[in-house]
RORO-146451 format. One record per atom (N, C-alpha, C, CB): residue number from 1; residue in three letters; atom name; x, y, z. Coordinates in steps of 0.02 Angstrom, whole numbers, always signed. Glycine has a CB too. Layout:
{atom NUM, "ALA", "CA", {X, Y, Z}}
...
//
This chain:
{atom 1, "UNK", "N", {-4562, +12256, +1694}}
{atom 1, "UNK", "CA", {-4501, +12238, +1660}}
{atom 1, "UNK", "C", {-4455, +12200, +1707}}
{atom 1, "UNK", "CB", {-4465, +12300, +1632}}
{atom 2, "UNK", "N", {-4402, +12178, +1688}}
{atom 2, "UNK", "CA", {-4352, +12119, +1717}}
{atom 2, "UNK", "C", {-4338, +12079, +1690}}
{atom 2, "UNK", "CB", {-4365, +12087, +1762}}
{atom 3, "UNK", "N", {-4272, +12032, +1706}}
{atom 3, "UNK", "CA", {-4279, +11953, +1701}}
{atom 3, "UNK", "C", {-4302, +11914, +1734}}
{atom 3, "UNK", "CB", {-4238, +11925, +1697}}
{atom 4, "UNK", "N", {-4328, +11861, +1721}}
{atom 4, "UNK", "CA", {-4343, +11805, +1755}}
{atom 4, "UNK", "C", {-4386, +11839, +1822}}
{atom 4, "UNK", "CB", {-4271, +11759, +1773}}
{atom 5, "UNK", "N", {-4439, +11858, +1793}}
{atom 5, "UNK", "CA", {-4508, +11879, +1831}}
{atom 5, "UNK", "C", {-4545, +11817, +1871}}
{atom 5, "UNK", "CB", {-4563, +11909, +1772}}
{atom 6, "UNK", "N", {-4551, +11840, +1930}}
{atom 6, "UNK", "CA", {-4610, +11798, +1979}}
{atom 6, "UNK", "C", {-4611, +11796, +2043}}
{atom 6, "UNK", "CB", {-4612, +11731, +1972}}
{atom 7, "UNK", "N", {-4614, +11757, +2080}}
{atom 7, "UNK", "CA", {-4601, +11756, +2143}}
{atom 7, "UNK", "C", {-4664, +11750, +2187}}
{atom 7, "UNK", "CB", {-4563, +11812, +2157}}
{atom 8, "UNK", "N", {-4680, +11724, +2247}}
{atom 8, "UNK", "CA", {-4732, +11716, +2300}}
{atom 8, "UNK", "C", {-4709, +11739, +2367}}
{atom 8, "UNK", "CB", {-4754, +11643, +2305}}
{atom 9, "UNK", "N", {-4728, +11762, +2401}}
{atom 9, "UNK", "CA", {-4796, +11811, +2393}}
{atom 9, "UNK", "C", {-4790, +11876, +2362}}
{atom 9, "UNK", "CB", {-4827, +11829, +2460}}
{atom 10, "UNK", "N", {-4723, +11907, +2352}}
{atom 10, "UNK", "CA", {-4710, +11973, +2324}}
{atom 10, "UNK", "C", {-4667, +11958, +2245}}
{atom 10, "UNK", "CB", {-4660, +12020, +2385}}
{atom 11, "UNK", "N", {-4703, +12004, +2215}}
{atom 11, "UNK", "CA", {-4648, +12017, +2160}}
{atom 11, "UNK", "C", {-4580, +12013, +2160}}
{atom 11, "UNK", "CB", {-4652, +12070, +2141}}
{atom 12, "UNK", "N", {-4547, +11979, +2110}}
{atom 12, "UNK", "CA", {-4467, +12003, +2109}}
{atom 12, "UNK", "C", {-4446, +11981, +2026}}
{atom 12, "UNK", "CB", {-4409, +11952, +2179}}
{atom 13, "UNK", "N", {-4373, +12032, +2024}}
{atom 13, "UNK", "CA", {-4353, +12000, +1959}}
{atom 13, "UNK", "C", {-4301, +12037, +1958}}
{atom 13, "UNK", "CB", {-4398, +12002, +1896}}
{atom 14, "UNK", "N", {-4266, +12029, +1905}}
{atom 14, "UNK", "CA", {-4161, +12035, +1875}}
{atom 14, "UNK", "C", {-4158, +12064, +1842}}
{atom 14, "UNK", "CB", {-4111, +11982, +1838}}
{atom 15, "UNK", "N", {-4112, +12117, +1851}}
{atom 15, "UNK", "CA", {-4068, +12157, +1801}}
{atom 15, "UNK", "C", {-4014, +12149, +1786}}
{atom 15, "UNK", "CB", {-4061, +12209, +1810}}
{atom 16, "UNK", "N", {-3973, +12144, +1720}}
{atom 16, "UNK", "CA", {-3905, +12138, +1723}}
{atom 16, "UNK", "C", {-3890, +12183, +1676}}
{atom 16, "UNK", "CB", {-3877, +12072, +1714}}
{atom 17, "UNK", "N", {-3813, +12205, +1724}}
{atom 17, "UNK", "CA", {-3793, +12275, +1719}}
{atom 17, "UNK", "C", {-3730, +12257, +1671}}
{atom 17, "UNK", "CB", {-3776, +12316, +1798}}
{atom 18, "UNK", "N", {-3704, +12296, +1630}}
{atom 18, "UNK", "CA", {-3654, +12280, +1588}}
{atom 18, "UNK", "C", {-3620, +12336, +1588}}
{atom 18, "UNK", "CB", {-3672, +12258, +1526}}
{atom 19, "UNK", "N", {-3540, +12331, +1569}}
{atom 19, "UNK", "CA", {-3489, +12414, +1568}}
{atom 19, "UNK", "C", {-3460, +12379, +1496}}
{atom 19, "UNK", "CB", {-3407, +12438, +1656}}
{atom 20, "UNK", "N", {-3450, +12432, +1442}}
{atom 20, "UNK", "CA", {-3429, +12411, +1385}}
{atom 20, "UNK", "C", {-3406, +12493, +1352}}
{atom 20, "UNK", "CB", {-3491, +12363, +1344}}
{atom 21, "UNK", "N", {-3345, +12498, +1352}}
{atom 21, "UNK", "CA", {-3319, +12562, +1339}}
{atom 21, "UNK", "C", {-3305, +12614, +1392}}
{atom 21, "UNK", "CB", {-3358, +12587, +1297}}
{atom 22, "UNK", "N", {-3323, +12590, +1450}}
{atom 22, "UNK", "CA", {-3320, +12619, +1505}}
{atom 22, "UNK", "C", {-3398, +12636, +1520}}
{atom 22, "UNK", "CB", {-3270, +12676, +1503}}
{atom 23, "UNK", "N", {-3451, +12621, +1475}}
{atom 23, "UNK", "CA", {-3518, +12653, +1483}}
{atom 23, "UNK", "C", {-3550, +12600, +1514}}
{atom 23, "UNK", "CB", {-3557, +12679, +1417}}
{atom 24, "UNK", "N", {-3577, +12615, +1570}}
{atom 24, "UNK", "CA", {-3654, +12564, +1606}}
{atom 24, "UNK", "C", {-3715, +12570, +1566}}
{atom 24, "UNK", "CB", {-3686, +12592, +1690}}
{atom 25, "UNK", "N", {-3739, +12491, +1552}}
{atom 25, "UNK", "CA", {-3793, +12497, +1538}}
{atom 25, "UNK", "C", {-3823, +12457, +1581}}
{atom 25, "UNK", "CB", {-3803, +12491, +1481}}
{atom 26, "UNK", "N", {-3903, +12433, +1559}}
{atom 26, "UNK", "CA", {-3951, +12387, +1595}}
{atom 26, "UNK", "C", {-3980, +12342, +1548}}
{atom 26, "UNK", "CB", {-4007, +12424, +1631}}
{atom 27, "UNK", "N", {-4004, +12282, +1547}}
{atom 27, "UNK", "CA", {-4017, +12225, +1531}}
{atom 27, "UNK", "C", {-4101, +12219, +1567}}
{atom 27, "UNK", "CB", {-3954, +12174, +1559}}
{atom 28, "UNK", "N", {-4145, +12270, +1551}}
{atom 28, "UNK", "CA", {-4225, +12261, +1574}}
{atom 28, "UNK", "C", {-4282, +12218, +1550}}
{atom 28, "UNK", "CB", {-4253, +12319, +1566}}
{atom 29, "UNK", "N", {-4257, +12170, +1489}}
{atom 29, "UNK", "CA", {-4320, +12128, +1484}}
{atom 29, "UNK", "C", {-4288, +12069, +1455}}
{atom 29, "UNK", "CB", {-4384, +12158, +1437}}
{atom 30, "UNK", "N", {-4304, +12008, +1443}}
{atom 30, "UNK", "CA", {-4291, +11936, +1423}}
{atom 30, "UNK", "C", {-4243, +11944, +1344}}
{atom 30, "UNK", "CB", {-4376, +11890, +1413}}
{atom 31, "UNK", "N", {-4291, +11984, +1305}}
{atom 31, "UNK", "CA", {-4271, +11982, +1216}}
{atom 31, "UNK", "C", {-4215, +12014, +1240}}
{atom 31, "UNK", "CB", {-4322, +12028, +1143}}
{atom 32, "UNK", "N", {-4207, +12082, +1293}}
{atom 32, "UNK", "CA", {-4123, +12117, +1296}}
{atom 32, "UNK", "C", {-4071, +12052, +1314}}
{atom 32, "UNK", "CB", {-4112, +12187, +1371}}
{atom 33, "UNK", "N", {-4079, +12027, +1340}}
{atom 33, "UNK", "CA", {-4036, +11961, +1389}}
{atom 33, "UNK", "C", {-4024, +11910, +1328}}
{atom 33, "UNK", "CB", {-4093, +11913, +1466}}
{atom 34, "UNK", "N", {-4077, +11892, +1285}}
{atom 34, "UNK", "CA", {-4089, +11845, +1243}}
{atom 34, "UNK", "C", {-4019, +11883, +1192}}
{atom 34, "UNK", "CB", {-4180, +11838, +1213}}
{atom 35, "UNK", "N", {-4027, +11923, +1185}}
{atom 35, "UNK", "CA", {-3988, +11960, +1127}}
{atom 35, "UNK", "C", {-3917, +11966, +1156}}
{atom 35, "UNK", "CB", {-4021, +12039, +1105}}
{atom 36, "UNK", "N", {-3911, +11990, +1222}}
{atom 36, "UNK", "CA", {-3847, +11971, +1249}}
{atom 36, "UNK", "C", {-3809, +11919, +1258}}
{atom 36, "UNK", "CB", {-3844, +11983, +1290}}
{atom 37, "UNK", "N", {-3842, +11843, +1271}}
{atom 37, "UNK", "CA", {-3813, +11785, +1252}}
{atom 37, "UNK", "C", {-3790, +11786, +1192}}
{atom 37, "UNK", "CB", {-3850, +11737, +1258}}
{atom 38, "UNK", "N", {-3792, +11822, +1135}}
{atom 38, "UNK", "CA", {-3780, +11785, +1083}}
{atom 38, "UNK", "C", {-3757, +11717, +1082}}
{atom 38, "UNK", "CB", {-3744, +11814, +1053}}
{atom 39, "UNK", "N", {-3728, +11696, +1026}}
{atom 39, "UNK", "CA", {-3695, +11627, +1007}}
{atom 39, "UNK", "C", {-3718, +11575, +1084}}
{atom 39, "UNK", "CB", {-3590, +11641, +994}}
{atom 40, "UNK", "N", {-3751, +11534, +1082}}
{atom 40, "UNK", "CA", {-3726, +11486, +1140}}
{atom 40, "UNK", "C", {-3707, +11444, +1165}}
{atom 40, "UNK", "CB", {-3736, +11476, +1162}}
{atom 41, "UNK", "N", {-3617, +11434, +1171}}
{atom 41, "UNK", "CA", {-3577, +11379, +1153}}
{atom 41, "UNK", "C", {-3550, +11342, +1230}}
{atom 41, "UNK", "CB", {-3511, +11408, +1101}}
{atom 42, "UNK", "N", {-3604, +11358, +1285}}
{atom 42, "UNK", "CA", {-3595, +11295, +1327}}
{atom 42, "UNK", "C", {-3668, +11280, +1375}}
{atom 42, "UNK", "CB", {-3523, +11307, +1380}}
{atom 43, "UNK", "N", {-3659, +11254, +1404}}
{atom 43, "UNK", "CA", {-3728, +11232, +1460}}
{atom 43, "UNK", "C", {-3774, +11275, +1483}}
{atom 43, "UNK", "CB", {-3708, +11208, +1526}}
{atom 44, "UNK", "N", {-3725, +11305, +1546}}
{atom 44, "UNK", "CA", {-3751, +11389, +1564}}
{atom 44, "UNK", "C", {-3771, +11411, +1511}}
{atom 44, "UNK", "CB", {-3697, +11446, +1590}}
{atom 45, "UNK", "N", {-3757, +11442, +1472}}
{atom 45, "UNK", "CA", {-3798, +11491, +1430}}
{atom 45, "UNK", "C", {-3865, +11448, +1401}}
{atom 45, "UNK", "CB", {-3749, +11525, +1362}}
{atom 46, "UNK", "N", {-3857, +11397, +1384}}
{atom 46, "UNK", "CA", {-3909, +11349, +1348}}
{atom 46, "UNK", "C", {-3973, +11363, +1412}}
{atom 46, "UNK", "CB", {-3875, +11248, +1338}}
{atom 47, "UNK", "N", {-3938, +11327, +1498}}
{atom 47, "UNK", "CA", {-3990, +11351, +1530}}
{atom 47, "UNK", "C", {-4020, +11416, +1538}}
{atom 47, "UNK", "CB", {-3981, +11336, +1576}}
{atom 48, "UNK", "N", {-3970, +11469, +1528}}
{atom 48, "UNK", "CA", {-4001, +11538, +1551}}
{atom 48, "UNK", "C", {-4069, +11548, +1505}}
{atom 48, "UNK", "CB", {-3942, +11606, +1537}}
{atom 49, "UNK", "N", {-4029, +11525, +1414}}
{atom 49, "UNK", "CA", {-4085, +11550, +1381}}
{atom 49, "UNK", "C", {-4146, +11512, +1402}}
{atom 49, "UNK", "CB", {-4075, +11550, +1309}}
{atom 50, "UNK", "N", {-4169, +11473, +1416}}
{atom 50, "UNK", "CA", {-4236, +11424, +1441}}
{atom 50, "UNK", "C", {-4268, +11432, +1489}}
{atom 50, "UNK", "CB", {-4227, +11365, +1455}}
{atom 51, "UNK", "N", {-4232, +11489, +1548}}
{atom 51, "UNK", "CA", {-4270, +11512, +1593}}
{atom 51, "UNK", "C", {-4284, +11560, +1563}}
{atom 51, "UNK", "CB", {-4252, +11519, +1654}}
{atom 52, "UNK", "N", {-4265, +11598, +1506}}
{atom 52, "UNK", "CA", {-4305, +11667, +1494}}
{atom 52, "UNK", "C", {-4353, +11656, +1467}}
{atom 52, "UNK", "CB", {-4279, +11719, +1459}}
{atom 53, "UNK", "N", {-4372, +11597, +1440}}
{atom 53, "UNK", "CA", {-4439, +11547, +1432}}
{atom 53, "UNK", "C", {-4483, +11522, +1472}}
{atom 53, "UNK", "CB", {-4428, +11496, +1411}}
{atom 54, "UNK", "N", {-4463, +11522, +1537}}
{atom 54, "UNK", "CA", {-4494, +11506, +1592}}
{atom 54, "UNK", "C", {-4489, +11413, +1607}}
{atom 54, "UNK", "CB", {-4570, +11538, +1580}}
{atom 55, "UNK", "N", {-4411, +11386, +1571}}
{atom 55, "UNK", "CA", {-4419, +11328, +1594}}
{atom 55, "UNK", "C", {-4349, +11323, +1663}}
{atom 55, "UNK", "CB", {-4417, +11272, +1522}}
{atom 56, "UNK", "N", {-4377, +11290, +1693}}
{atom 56, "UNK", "CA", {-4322, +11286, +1732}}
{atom 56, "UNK", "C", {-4294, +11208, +1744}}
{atom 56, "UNK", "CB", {-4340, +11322, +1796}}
{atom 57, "UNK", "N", {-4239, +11197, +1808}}
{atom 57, "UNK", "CA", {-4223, +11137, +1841}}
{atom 57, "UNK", "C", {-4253, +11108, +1889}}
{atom 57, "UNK", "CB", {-4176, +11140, +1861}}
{atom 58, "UNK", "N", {-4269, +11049, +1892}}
{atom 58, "UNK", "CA", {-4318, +11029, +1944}}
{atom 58, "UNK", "C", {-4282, +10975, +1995}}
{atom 58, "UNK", "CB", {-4385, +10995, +1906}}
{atom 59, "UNK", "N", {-4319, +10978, +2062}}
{atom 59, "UNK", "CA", {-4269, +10930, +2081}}
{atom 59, "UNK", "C", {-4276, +10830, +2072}}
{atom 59, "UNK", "CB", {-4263, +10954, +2159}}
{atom 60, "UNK", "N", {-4336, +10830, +2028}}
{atom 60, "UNK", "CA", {-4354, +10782, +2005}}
{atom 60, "UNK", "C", {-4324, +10758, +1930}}
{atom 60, "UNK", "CB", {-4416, +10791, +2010}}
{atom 61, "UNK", "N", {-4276, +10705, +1905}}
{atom 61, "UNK", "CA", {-4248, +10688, +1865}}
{atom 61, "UNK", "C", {-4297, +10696, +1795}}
{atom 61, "UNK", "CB", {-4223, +10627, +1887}}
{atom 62, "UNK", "N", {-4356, +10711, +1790}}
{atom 62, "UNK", "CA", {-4385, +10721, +1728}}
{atom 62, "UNK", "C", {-4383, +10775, +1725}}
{atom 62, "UNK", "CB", {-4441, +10701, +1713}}
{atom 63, "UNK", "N", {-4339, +10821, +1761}}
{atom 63, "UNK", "CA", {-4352, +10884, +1751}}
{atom 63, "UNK", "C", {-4272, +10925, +1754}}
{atom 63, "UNK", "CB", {-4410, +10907, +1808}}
{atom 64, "UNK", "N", {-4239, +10879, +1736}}
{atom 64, "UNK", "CA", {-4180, +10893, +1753}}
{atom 64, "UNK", "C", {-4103, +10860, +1729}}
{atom 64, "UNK", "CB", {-4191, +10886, +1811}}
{atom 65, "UNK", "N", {-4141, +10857, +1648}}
{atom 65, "UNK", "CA", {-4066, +10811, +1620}}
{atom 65, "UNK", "C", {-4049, +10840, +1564}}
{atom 65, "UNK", "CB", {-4072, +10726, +1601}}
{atom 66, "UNK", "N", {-3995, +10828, +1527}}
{atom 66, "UNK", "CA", {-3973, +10881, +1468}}
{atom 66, "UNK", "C", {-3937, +10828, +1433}}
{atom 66, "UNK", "CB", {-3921, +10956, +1490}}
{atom 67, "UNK", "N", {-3894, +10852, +1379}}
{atom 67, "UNK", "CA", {-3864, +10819, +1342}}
{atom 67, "UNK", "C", {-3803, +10860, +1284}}
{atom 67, "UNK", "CB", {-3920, +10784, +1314}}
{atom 68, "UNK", "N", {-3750, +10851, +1281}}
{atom 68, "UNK", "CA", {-3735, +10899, +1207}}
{atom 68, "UNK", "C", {-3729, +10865, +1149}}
{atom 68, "UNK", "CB", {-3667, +10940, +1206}}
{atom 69, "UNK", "N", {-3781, +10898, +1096}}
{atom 69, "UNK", "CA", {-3771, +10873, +1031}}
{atom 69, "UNK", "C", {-3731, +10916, +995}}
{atom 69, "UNK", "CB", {-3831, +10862, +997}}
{atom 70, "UNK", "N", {-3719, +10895, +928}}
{atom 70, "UNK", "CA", {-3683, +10915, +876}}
{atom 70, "UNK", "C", {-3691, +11023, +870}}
{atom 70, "UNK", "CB", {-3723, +10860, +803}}
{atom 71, "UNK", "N", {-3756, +11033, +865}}
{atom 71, "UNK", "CA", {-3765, +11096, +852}}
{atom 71, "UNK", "C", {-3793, +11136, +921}}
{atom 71, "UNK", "CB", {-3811, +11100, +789}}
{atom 72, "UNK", "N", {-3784, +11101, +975}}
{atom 72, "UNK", "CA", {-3812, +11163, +1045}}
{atom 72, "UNK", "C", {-3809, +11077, +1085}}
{atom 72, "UNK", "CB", {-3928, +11230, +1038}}
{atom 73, "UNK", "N", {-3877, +11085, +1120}}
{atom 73, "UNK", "CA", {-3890, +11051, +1185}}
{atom 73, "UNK", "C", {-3990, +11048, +1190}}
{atom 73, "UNK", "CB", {-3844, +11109, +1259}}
{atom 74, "UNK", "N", {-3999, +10955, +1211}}
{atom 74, "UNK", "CA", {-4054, +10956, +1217}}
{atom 74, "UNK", "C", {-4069, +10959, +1307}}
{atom 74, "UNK", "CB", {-4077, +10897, +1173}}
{atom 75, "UNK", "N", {-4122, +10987, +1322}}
{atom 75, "UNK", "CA", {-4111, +10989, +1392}}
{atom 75, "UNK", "C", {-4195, +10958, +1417}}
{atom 75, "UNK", "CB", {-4085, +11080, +1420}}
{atom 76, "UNK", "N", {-4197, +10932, +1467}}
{atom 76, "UNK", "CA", {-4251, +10900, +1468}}
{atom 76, "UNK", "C", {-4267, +10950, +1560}}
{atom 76, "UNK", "CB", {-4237, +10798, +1457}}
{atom 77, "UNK", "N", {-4309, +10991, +1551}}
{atom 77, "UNK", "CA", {-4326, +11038, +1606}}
{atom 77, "UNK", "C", {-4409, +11046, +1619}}
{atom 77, "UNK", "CB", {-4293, +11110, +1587}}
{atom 78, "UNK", "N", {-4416, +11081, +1686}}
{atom 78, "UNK", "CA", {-4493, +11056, +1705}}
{atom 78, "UNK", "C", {-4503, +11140, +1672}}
{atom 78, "UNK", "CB", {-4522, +11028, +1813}}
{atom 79, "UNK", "N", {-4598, +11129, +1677}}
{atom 79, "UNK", "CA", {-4639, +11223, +1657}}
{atom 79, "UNK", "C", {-4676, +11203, +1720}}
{atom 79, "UNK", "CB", {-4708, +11249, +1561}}
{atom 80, "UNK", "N", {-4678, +11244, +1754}}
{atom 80, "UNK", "CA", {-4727, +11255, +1815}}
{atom 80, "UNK", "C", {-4771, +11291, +1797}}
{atom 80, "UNK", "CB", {-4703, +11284, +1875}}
{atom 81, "UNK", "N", {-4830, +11235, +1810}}
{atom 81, "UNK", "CA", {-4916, +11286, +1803}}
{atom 81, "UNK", "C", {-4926, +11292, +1860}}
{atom 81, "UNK", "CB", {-4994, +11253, +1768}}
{atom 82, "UNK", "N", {-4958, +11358, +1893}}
{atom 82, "UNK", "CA", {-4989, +11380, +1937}}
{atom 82, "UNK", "C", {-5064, +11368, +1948}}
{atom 82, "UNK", "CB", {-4975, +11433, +1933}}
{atom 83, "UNK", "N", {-5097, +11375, +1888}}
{atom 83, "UNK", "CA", {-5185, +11375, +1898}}
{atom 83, "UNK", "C", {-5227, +11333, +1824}}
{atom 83, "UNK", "CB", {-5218, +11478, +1901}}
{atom 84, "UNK", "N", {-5235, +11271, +1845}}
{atom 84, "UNK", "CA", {-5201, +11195, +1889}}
{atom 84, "UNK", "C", {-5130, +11205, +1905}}
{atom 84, "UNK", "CB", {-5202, +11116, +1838}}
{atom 85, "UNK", "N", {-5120, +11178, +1974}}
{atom 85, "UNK", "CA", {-5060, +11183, +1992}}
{atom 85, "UNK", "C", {-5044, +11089, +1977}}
{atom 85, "UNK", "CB", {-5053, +11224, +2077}}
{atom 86, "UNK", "N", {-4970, +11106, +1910}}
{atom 86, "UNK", "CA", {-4946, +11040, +1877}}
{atom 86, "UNK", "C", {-4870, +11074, +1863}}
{atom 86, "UNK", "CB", {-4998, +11009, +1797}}
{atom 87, "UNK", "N", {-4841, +11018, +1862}}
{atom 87, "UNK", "CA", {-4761, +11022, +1837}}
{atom 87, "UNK", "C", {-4778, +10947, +1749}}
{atom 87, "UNK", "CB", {-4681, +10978, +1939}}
{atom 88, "UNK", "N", {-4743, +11004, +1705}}
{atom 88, "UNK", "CA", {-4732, +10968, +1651}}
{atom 88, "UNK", "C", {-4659, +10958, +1629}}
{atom 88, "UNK", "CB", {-4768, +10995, +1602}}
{atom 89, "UNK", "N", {-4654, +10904, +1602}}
{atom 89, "UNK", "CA", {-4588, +10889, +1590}}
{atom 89, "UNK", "C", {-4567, +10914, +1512}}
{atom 89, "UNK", "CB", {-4579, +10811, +1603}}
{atom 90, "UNK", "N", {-4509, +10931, +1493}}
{atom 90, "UNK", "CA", {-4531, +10973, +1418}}
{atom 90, "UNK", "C", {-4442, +10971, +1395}}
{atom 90, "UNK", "CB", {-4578, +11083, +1430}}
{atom 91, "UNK", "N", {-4447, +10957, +1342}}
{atom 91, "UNK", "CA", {-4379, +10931, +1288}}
{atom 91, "UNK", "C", {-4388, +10977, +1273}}
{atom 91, "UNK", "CB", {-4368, +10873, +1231}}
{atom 92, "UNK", "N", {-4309, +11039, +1283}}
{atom 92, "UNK", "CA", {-4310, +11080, +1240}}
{atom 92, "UNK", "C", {-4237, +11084, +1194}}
{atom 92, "UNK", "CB", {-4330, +11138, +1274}}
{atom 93, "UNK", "N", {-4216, +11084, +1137}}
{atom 93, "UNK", "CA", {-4178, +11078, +1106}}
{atom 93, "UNK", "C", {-4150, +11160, +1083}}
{atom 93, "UNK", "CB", {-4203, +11030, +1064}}
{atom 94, "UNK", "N", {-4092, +11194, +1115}}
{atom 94, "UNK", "CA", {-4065, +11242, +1108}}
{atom 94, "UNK", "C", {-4022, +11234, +1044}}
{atom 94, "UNK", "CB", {-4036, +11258, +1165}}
{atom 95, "UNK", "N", {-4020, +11263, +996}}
{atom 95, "UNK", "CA", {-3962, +11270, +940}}
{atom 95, "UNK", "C", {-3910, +11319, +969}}
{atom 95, "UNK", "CB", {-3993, +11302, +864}}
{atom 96, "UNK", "N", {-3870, +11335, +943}}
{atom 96, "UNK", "CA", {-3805, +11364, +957}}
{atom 96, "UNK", "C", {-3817, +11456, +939}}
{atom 96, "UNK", "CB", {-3740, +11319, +900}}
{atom 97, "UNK", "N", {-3864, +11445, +883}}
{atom 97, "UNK", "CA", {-3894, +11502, +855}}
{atom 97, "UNK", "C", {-3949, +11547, +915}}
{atom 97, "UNK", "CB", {-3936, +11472, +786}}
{atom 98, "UNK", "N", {-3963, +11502, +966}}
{atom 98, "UNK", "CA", {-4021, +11538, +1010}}
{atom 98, "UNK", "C", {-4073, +11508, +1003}}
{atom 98, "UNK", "CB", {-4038, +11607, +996}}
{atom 99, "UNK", "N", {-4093, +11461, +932}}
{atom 99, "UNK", "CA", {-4153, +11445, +920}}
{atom 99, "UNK", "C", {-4181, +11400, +977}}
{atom 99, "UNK", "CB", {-4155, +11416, +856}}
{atom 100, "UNK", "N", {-4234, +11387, +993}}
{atom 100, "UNK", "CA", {-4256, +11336, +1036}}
{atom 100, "UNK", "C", {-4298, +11307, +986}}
{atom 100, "UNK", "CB", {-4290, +11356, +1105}}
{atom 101, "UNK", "N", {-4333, +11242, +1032}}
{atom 101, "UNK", "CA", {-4392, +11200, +1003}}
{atom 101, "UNK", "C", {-4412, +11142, +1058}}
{atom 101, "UNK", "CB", {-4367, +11163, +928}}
{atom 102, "UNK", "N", {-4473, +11165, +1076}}
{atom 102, "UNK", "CA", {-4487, +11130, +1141}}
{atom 102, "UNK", "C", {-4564, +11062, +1146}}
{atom 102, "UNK", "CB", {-4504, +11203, +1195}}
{atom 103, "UNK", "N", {-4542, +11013, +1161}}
{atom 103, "UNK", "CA", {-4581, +10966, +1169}}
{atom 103, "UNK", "C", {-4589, +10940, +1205}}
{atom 103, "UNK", "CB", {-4582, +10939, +1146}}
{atom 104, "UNK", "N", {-4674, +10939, +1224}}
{atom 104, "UNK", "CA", {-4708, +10925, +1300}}
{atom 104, "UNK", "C", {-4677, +10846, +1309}}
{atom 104, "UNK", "CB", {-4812, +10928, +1303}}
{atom 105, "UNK", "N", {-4636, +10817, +1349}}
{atom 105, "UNK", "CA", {-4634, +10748, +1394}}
{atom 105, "UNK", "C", {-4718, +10701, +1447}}
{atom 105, "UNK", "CB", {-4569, +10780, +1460}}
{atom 106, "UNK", "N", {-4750, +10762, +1451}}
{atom 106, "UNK", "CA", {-4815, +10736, +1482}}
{atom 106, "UNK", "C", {-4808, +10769, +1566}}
{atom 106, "UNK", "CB", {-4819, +10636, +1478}}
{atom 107, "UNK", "N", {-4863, +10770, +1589}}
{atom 107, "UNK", "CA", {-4874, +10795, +1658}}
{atom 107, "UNK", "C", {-4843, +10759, +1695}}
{atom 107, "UNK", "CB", {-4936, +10799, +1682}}
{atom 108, "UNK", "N", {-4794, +10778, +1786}}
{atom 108, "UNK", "CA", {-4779, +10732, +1809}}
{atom 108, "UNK", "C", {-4798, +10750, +1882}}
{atom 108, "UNK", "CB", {-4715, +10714, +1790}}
{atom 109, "UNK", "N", {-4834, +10798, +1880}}
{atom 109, "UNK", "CA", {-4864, +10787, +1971}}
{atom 109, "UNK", "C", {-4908, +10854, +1945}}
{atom 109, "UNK", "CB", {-4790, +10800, +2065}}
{atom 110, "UNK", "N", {-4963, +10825, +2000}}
{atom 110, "UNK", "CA", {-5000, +10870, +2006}}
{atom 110, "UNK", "C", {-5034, +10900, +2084}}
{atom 110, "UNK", "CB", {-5042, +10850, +1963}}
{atom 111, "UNK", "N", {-5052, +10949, +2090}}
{atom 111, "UNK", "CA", {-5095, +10982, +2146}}
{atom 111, "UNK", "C", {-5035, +10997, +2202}}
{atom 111, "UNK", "CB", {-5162, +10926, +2177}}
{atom 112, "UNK", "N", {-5029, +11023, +2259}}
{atom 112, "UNK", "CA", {-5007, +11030, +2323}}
{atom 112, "UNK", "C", {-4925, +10993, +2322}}
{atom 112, "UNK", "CB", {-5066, +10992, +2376}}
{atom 113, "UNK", "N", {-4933, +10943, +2303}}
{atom 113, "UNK", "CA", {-4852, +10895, +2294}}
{atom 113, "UNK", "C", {-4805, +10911, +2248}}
{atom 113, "UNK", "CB", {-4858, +10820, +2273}}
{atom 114, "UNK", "N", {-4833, +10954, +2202}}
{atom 114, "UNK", "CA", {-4783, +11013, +2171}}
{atom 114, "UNK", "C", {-4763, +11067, +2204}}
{atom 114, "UNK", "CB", {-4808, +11045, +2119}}
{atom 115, "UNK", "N", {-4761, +11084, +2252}}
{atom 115, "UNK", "CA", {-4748, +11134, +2282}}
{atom 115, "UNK", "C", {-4673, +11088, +2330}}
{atom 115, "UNK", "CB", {-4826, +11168, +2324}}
{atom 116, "UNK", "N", {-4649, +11031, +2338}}
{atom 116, "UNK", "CA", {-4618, +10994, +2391}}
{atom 116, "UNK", "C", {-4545, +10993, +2362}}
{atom 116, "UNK", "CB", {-4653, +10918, +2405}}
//
């Protein structure tokens, strides 16, 4: 369990802790976090929800541009494959509602030079 699971060479991953009535709780898997964003009416949250998807920011411009439309934000972010090791470039279009909808851009590096 966690957020935003992974890491090399050791495991790691996120909890987020919340106080609401004076009571602590914990935030242990993606759908809890997903559900805690509700509504998502700016950037940050648009990105948070997309890493709980496993897309992230890259430091390569196909992997790293956004936009705000009318009903959320389209964000144009890399998926890192491990085994083939490839970075894909991937349009994902956040609604305001949470919804996503993601479309592959095409491969943009592959083997060892993804790792740089």
């Amino acid at each position: 369990m966690g957020i935003f699971q992974g890491g090399h060479p050791s495991f790691r991953c996120n909890y987020v802790t919340t106080i609401y009535n004076e009571k602590i709780s914990y935030l242990k898997t993606e759908e809890e976090f997903r559900d805690f964003l509700g509504t998502i009416d700016n950037l940050e949250e648009a990105m948070l929800l997309a890493h709980t998807y496993g897309y992230l920011l890259d430091n390569d411009i196909r992997g790293s541009e956004y936009r705000k439309v009318e009903n959320g934000y389209i964000l144009h972010l890399v998926k890192f494959h491990e085994y083939p090791i490839y970075k894909e470039s991937v349009e994902i279009t956040v609604n305001t509602d949470g919804f996503i909808k993601t479309k592959s851009l095409g491969i943009y590096c592959e083997g060892a030079n993804c790792y740089q």
